[in-house]
N, C-alpha and C positions, 0 to 999 in steps of 0.2 A: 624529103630530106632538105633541111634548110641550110645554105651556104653560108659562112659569112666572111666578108671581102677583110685583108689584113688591117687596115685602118681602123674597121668597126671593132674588131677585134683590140686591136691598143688600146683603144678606147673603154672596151669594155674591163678590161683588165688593168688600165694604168702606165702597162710598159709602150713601149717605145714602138714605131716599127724598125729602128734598127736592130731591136736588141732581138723582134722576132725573126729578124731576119740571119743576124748570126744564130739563134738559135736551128732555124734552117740548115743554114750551111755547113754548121758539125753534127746534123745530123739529130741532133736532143726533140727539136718538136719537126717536121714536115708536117707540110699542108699535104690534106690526098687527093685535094683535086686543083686542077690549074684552067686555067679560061683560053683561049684559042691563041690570045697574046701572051700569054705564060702567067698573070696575075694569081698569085695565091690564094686559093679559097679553103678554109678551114668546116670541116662539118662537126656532130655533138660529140664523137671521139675523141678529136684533135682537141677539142674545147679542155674535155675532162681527162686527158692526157698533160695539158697545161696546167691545169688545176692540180695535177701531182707534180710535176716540178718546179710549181711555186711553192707549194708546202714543203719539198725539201729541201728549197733553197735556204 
């Protein structure tokens, strides 16, 4: 399973990491795994979880 760290992640998508990061925090996307220092790591779920609430944005 491949992880990818939040940063890559903006990047690959455009948005912010803040905007992932409120999305976080109301709960719309969570990361499902975290790194020992709490870093957010996104797997191909989280990905294509993203992928639907960009299309209904």
């Amino acid at each position: 399973m491949d992880l990818m760290k939040i940063g890559d992640l903006a990047k690959q998508t455009g948005l912010s990491i803040r905007t992932l990061h409120d999305d976080d925090e109301i709960r719309l996307l969570s990361s499902s795994h975290r790194t020992e220092a709490g870093h957010r790591l996104y797997d191909s779920r989280d990905i294509m979880r993203l992928q639907q609430i960009l299309s209904l944005r």
